[in-house]
PDB file with one MODEL, atoms N, CA, C and O in Angstrom:
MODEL        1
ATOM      1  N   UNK A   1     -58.703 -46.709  58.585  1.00  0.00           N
ATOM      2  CA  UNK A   1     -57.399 -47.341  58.614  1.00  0.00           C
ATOM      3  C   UNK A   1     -56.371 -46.348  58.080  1.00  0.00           C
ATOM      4  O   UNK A   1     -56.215 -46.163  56.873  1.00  0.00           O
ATOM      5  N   UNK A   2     -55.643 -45.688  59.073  1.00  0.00           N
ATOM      6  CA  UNK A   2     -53.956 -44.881  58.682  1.00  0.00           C
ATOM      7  C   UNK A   2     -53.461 -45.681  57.880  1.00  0.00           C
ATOM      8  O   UNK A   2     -54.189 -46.627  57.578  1.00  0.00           O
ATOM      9  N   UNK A   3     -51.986 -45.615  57.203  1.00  0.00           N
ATOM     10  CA  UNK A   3     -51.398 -46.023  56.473  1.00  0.00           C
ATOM     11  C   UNK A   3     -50.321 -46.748  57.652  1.00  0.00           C
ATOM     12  O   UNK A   3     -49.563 -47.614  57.216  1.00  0.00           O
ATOM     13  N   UNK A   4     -50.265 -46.483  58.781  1.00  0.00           N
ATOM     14  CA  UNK A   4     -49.455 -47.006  59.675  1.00  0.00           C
ATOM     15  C   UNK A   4     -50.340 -48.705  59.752  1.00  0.00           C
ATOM     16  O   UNK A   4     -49.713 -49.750  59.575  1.00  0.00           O
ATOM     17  N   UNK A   5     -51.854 -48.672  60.044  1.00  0.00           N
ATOM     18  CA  UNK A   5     -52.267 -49.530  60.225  1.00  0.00           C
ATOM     19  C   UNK A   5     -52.187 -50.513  59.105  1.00  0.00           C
ATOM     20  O   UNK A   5     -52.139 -51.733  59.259  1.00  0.00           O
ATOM     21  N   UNK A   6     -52.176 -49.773  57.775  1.00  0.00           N
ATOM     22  CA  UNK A   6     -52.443 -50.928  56.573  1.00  0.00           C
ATOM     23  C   UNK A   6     -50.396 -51.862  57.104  1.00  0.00           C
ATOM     24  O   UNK A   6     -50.022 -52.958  57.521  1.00  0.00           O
ATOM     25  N   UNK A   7     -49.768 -50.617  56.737  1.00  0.00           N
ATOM     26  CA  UNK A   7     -48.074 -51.455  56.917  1.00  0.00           C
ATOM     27  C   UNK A   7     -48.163 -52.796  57.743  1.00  0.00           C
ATOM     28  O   UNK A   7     -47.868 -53.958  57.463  1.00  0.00           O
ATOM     29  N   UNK A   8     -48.746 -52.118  59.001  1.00  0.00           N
ATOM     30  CA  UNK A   8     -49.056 -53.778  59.984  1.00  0.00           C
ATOM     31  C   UNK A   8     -49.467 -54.563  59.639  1.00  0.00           C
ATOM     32  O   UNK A   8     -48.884 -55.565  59.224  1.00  0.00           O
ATOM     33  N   UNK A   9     -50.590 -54.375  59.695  1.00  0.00           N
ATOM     34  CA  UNK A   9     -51.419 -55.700  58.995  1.00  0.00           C
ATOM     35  C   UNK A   9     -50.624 -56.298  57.454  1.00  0.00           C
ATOM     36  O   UNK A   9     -50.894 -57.451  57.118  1.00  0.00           O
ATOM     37  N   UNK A  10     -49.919 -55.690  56.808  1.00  0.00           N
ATOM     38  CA  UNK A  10     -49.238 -56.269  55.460  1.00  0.00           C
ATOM     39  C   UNK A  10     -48.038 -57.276  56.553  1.00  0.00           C
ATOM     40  O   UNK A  10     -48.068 -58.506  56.532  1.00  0.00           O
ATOM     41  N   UNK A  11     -47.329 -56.707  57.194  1.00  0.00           N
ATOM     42  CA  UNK A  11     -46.181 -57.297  57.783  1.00  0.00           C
ATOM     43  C   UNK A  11     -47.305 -58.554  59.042  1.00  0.00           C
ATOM     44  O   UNK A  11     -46.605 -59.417  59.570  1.00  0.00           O
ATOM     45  N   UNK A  12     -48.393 -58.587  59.318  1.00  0.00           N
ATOM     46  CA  UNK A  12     -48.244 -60.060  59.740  1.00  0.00           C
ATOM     47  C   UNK A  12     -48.867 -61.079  59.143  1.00  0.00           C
ATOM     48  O   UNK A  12     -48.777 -62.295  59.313  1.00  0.00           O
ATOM     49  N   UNK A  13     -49.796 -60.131  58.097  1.00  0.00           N
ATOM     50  CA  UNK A  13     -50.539 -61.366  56.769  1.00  0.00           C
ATOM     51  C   UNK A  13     -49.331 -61.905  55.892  1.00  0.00           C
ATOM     52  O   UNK A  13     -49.383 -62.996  55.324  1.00  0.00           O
ATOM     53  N   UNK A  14     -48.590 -61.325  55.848  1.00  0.00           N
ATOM     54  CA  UNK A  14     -47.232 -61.138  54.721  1.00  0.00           C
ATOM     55  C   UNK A  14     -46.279 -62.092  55.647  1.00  0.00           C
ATOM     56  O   UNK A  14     -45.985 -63.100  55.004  1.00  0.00           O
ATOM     57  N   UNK A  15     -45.671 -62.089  57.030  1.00  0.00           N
ATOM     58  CA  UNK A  15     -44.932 -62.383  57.627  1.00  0.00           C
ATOM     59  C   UNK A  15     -43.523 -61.763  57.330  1.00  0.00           C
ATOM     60  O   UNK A  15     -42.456 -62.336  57.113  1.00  0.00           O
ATOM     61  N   UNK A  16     -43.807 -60.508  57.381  1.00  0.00           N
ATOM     62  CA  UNK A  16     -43.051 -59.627  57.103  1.00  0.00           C
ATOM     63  C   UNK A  16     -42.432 -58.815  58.248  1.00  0.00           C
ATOM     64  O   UNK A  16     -43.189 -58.711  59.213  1.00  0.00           O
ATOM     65  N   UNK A  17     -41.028 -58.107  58.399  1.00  0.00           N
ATOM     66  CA  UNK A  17     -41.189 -57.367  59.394  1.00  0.00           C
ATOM     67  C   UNK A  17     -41.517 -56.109  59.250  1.00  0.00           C
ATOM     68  O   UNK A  17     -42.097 -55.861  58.193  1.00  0.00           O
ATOM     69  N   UNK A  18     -41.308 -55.087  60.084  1.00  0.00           N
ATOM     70  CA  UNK A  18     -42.417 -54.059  59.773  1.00  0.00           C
ATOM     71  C   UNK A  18     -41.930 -53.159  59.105  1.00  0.00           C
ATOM     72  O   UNK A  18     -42.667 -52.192  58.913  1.00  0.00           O
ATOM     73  N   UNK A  19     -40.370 -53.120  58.434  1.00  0.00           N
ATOM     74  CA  UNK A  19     -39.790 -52.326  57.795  1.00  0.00           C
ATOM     75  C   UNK A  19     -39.476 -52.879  56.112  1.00  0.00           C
ATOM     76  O   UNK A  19     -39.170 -52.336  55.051  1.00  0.00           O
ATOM     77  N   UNK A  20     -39.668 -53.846  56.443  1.00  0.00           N
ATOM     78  CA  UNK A  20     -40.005 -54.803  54.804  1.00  0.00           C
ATOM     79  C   UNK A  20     -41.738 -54.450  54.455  1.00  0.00           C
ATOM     80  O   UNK A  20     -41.947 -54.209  53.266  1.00  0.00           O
ATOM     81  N   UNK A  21     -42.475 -54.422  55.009  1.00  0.00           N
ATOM     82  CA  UNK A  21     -43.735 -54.214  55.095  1.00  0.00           C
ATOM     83  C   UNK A  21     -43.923 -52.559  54.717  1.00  0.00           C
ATOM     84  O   UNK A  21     -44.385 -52.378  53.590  1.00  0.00           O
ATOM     85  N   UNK A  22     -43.610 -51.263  55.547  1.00  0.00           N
ATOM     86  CA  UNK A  22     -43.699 -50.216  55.108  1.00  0.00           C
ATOM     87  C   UNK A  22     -42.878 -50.245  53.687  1.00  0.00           C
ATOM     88  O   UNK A  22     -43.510 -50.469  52.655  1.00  0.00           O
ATOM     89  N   UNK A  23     -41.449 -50.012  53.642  1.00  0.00           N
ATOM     90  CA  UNK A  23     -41.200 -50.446  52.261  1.00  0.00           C
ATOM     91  C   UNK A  23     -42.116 -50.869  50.893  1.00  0.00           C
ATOM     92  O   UNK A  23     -42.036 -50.330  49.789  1.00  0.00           O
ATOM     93  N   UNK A  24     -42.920 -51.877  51.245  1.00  0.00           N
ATOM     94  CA  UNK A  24     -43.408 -52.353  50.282  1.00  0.00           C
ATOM     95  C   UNK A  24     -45.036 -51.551  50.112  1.00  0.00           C
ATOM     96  O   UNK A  24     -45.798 -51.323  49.173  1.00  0.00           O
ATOM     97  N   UNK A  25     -45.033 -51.352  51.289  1.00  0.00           N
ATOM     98  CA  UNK A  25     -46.557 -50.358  50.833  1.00  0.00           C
ATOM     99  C   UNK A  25     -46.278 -48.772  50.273  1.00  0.00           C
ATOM    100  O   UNK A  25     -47.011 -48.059  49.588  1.00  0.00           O
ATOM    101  N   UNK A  26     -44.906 -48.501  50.843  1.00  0.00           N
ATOM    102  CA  UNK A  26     -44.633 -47.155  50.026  1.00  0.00           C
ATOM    103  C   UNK A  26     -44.559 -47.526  48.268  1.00  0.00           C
ATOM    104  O   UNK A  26     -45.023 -46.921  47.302  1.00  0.00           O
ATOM    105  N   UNK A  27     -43.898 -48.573  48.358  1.00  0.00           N
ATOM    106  CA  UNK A  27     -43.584 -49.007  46.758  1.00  0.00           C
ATOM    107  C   UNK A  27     -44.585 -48.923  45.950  1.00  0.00           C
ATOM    108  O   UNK A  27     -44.643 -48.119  45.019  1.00  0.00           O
ATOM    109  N   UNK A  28     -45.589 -49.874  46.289  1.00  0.00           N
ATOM    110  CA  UNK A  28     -46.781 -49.821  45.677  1.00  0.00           C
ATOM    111  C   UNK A  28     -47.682 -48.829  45.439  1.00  0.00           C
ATOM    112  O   UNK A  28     -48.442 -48.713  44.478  1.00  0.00           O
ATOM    113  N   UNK A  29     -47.517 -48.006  46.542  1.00  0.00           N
ATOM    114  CA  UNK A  29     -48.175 -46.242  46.601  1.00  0.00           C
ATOM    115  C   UNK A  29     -47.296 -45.496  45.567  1.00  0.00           C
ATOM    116  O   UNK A  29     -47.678 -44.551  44.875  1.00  0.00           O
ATOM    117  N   UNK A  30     -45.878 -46.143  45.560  1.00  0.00           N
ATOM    118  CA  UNK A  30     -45.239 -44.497  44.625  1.00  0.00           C
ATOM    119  C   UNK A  30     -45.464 -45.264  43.221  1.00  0.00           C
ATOM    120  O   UNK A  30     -45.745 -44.592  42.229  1.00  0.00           O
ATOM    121  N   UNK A  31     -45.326 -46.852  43.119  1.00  0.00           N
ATOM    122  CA  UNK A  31     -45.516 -47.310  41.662  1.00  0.00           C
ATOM    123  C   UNK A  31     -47.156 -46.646  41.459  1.00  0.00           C
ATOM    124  O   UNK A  31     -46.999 -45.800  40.579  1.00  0.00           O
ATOM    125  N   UNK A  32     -48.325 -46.641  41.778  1.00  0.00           N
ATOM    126  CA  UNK A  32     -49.557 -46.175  41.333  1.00  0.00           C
ATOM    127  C   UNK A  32     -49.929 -44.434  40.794  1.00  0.00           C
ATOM    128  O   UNK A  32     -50.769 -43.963  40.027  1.00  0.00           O
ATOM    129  N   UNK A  33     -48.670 -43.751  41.759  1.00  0.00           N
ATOM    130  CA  UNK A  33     -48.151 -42.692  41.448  1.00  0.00           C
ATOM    131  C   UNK A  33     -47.917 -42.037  40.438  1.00  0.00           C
ATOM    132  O   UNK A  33     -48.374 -41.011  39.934  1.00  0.00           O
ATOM    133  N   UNK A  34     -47.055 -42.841  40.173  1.00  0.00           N
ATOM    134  CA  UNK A  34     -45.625 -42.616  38.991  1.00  0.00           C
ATOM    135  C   UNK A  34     -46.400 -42.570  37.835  1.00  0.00           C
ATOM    136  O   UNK A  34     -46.595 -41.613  37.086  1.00  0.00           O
ATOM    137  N   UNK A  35     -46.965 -44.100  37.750  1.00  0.00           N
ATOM    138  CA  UNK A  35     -48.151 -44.360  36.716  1.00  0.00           C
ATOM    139  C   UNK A  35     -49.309 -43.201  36.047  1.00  0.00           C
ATOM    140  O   UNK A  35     -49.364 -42.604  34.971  1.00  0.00           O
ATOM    141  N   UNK A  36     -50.021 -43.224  37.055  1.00  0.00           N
ATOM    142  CA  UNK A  36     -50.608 -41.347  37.076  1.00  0.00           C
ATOM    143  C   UNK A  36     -50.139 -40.224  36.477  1.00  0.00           C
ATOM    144  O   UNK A  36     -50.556 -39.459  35.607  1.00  0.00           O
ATOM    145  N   UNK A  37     -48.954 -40.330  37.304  1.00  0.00           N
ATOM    146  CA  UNK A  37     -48.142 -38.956  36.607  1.00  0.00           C
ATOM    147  C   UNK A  37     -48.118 -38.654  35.345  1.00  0.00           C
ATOM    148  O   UNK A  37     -48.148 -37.635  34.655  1.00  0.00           O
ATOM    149  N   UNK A  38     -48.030 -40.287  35.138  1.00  0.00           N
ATOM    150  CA  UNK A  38     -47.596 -40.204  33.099  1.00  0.00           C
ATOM    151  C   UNK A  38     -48.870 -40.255  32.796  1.00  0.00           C
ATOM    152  O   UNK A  38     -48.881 -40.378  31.572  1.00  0.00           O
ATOM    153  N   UNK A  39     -50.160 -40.229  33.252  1.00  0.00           N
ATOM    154  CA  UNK A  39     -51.731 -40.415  32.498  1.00  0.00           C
ATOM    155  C   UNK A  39     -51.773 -41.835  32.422  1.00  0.00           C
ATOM    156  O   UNK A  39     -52.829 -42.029  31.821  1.00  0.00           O
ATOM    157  N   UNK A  40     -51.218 -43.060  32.688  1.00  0.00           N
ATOM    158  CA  UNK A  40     -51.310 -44.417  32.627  1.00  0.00           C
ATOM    159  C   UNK A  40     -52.737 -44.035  34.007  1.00  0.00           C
ATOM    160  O   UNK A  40     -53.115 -43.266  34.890  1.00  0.00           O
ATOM    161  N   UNK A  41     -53.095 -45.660  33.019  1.00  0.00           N
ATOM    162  CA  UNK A  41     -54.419 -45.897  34.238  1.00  0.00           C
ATOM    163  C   UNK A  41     -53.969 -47.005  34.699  1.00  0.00           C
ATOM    164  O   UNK A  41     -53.506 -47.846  33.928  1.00  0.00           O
ATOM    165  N   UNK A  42     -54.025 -47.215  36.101  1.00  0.00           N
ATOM    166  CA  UNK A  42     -53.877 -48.586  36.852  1.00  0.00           C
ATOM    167  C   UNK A  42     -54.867 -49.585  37.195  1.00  0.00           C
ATOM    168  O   UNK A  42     -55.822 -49.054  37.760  1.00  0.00           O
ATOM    169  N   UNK A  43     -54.964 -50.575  37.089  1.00  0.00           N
ATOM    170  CA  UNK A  43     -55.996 -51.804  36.890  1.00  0.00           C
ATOM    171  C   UNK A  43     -55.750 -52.555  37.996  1.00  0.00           C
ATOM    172  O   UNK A  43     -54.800 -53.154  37.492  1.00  0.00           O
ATOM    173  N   UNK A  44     -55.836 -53.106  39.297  1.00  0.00           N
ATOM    174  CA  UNK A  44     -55.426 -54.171  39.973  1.00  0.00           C
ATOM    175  C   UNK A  44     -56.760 -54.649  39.938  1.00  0.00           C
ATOM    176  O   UNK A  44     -57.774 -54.074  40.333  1.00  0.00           O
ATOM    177  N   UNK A  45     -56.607 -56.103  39.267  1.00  0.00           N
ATOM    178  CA  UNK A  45     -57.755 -56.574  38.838  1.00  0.00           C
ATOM    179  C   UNK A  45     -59.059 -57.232  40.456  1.00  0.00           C
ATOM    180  O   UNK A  45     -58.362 -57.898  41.222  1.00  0.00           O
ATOM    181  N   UNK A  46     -59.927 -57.187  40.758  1.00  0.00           N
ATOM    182  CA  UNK A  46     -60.578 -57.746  41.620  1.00  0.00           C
ATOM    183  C   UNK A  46     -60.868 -56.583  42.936  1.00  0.00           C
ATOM    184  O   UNK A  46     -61.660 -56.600  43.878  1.00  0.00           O
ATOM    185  N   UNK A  47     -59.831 -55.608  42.496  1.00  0.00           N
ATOM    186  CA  UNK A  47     -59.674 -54.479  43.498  1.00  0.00           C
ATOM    187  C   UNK A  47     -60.700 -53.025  42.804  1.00  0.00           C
ATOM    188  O   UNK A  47     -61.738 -52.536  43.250  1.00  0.00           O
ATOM    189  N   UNK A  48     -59.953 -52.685  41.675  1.00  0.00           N
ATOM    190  CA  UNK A  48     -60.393 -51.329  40.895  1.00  0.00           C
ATOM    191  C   UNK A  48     -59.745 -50.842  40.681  1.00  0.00           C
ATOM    192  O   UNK A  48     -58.726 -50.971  41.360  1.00  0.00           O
ATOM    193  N   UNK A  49     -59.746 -49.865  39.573  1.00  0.00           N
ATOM    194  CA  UNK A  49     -59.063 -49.083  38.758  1.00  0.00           C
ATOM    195  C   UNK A  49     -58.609 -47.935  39.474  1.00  0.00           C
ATOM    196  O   UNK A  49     -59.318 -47.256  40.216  1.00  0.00           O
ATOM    197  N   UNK A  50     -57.208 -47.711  39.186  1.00  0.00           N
ATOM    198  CA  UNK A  50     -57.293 -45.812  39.468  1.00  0.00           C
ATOM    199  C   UNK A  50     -56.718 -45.134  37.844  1.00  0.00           C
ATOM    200  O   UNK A  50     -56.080 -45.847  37.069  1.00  0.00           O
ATOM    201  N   UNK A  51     -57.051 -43.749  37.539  1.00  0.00           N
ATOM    202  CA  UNK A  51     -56.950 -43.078  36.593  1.00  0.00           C
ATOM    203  C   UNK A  51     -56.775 -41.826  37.076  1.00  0.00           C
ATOM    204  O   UNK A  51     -56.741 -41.481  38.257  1.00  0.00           O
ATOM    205  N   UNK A  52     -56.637 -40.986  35.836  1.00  0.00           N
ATOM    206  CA  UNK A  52     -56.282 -39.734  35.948  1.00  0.00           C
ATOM    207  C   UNK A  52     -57.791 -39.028  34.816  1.00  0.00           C
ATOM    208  O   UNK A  52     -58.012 -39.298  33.635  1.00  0.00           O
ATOM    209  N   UNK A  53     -58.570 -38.110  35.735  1.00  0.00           N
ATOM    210  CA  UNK A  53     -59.533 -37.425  35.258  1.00  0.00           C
ATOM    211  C   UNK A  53     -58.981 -35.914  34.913  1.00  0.00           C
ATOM    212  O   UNK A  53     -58.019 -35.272  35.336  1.00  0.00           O
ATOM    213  N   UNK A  54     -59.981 -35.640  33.990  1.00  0.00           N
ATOM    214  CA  UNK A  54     -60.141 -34.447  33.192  1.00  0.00           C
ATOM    215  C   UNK A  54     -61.405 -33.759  33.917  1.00  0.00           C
ATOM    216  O   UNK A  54     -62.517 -34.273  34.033  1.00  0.00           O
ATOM    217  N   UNK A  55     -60.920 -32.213  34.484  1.00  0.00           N
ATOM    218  CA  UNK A  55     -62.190 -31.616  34.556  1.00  0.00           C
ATOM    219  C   UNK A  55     -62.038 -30.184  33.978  1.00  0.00           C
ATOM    220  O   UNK A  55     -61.046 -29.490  34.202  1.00  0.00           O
ATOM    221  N   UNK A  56     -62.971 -29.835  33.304  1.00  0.00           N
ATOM    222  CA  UNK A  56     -63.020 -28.806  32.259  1.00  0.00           C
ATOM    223  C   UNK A  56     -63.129 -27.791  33.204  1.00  0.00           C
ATOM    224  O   UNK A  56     -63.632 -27.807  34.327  1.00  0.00           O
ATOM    225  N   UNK A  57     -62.412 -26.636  32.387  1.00  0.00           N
ATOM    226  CA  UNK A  57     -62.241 -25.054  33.156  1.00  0.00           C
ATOM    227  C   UNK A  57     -64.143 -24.856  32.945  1.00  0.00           C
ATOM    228  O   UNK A  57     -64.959 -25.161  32.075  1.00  0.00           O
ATOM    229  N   UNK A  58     -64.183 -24.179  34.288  1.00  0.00           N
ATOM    230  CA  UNK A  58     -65.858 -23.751  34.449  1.00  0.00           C
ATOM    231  C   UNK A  58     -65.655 -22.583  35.018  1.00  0.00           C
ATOM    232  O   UNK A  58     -64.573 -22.267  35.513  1.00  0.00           O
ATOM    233  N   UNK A  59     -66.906 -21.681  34.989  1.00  0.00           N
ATOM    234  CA  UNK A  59     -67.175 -20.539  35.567  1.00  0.00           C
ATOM    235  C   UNK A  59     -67.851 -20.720  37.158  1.00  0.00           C
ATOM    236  O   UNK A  59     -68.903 -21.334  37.338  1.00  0.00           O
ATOM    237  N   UNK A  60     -67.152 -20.151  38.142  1.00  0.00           N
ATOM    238  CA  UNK A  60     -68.507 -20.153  39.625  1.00  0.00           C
ATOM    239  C   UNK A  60     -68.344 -18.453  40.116  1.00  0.00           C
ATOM    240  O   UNK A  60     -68.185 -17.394  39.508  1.00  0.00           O
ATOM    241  N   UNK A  61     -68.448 -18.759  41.211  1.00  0.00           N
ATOM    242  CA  UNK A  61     -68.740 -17.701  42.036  1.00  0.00           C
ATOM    243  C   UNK A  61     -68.090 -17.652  43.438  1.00  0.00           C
ATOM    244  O   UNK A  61     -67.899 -18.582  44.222  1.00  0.00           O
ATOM    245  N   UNK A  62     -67.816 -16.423  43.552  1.00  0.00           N
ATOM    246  CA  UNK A  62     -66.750 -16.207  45.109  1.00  0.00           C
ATOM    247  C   UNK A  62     -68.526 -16.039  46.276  1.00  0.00           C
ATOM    248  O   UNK A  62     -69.418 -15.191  46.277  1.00  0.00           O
ATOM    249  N   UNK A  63     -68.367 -16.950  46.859  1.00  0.00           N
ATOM    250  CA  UNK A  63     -69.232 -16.586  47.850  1.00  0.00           C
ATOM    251  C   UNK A  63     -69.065 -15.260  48.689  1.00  0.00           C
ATOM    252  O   UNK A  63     -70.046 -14.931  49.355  1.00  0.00           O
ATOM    253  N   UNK A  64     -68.397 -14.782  48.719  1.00  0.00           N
ATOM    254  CA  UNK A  64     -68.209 -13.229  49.647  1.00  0.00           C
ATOM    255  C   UNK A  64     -68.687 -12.112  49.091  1.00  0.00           C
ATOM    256  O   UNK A  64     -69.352 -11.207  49.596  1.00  0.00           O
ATOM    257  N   UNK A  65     -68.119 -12.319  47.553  1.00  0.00           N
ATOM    258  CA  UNK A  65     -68.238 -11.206  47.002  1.00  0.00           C
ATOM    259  C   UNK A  65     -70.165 -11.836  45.677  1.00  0.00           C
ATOM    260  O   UNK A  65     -71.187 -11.150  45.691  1.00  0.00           O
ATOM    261  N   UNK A  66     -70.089 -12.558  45.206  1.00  0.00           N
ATOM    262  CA  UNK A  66     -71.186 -13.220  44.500  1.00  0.00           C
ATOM    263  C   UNK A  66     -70.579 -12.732  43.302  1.00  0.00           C
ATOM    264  O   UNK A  66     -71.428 -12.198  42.589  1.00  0.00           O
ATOM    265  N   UNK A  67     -69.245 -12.709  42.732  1.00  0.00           N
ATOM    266  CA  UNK A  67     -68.846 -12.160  41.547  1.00  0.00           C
ATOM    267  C   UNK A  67     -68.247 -13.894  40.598  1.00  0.00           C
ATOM    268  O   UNK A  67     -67.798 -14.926  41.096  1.00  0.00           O
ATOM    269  N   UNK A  68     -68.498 -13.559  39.235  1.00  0.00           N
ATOM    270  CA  UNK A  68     -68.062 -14.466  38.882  1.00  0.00           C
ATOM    271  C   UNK A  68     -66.529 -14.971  38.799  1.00  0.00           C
ATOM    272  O   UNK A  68     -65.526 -14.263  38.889  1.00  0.00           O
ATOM    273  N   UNK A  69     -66.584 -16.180  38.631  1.00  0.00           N
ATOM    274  CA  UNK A  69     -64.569 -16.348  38.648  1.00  0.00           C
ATOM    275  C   UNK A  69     -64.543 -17.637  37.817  1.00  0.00           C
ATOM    276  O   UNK A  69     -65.421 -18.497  37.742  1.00  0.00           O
ATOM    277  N   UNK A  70     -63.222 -17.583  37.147  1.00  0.00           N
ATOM    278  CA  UNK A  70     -62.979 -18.604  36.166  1.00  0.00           C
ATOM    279  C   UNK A  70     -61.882 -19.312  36.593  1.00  0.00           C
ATOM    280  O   UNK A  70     -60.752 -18.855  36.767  1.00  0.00           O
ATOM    281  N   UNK A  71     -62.500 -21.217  36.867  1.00  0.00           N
ATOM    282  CA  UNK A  71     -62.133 -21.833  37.207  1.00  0.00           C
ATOM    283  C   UNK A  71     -61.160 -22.683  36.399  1.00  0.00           C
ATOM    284  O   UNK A  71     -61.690 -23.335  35.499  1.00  0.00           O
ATOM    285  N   UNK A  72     -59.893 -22.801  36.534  1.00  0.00           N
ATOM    286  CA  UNK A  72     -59.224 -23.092  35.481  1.00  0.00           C
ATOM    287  C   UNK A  72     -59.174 -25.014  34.992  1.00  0.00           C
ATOM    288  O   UNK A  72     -59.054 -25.822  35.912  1.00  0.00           O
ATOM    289  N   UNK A  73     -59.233 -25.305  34.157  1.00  0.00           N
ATOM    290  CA  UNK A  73     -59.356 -27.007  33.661  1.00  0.00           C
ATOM    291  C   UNK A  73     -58.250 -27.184  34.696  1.00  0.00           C
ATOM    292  O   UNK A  73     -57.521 -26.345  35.226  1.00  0.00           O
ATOM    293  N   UNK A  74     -58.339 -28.753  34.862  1.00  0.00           N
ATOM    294  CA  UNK A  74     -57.207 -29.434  35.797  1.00  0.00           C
ATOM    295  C   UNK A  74     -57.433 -31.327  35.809  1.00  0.00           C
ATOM    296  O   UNK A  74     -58.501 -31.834  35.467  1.00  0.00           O
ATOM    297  N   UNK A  75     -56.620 -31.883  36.114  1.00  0.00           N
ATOM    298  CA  UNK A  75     -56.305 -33.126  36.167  1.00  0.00           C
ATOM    299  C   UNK A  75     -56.843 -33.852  37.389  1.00  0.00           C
ATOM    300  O   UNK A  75     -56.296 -33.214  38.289  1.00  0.00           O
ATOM    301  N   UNK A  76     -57.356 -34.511  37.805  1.00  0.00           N
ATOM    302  CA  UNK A  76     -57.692 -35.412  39.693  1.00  0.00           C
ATOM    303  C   UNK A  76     -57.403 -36.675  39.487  1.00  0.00           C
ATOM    304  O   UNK A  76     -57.411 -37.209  38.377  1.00  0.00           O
ATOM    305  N   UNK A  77     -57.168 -37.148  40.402  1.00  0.00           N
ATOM    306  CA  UNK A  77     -57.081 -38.777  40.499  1.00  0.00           C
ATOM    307  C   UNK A  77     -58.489 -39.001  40.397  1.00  0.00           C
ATOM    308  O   UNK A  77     -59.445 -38.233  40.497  1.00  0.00           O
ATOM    309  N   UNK A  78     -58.390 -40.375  40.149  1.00  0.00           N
ATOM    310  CA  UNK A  78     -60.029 -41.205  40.076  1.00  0.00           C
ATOM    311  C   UNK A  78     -59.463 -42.566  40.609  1.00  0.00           C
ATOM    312  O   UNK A  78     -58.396 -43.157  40.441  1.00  0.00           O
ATOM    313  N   UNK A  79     -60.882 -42.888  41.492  1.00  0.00           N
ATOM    314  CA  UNK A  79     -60.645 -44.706  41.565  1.00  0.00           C
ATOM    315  C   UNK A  79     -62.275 -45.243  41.062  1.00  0.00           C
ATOM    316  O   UNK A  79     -63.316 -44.596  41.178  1.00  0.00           O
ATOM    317  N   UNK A  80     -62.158 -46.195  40.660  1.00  0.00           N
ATOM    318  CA  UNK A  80     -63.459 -47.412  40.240  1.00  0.00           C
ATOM    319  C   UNK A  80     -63.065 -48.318  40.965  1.00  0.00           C
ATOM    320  O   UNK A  80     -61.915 -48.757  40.988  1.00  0.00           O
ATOM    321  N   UNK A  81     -64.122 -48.737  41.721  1.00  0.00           N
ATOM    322  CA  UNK A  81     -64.056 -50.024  42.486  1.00  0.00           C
ATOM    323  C   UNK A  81     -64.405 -50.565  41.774  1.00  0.00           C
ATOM    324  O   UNK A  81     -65.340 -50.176  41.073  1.00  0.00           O
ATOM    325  N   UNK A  82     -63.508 -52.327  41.536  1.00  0.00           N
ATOM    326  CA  UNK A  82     -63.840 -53.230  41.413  1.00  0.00           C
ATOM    327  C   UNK A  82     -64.963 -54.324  41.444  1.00  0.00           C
ATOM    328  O   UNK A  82     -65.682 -54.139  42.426  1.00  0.00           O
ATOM    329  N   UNK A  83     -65.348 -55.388  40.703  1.00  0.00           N
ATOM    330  CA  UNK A  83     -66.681 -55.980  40.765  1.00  0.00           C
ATOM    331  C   UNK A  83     -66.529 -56.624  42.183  1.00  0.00           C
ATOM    332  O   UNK A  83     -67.385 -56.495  43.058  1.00  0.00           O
ATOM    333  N   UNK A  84     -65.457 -57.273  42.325  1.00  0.00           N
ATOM    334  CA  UNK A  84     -65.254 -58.139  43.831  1.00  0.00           C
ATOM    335  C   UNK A  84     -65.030 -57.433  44.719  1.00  0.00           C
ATOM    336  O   UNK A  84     -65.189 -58.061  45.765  1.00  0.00           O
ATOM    337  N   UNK A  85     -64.574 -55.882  44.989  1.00  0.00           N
ATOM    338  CA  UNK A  85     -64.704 -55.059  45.879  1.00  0.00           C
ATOM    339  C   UNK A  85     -65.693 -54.454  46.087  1.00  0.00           C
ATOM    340  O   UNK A  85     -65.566 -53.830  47.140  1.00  0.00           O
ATOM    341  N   UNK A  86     -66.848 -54.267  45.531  1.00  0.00           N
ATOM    342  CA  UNK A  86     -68.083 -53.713  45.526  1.00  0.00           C
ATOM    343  C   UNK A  86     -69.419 -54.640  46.191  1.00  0.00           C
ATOM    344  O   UNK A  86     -70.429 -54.333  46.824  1.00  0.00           O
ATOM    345  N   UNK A  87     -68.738 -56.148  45.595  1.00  0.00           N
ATOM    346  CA  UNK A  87     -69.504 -57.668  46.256  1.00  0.00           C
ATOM    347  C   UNK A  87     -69.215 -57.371  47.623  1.00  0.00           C
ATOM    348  O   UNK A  87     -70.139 -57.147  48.405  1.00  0.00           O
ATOM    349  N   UNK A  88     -68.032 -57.348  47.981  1.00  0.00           N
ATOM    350  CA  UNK A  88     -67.261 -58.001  49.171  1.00  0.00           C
ATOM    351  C   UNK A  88     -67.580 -56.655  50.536  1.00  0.00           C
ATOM    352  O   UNK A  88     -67.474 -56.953  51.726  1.00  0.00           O
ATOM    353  N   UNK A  89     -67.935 -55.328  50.107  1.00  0.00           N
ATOM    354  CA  UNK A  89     -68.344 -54.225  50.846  1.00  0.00           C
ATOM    355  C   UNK A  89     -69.489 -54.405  51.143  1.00  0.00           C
ATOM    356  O   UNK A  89     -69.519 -54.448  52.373  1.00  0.00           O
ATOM    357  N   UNK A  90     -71.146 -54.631  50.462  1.00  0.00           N
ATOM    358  CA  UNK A  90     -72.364 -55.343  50.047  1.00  0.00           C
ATOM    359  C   UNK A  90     -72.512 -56.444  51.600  1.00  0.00           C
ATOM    360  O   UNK A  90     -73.438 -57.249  51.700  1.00  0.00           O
TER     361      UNK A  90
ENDMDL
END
């Protein structure tokens, strides 16, 4: 499912038109965003969590050359599915 497809389907479950509908799915995408940005974790309960992960600077290797390289720490999004989203996939 594109993000074109979720907008639709919001605008005829919603009875929305389709520009009240994108609107509101951008909203909700930039509010989960925003949230992130600042390290807030988001909860929509029945759905799952999203957060902001920690991954520690590590050492690998350049496949071309087989030399080592230092991978610097950095931030990722995370999601946890939910107990009723995990039922409801099942």
């Amino acid at each position: 499912m594109t993000k074109a497809d979720l907008v639709e389907v919001v605008a005829k479950k919603a009875s929305l038109t389709a520009k009240a509908a994108r609107e509101s799915v951008v909203a909700v995408f930039g509010a989960i965003t925003d949230a992130m940005k600042k390290g807030d974790k988001v909860v929509v309960t029945g759905f799952g969590t999203f957060m902001v992960r920690s991954r520690k600077a590590r050492t690998g290797r350049n496949p071309q050359t087989g030399k080592p390289i230092q991978i610097p720490a950095r931030k990722t999004p995370g999601f946890t599915a939910g107990k009723a989203l995990k039922k409801s996939v099942r």
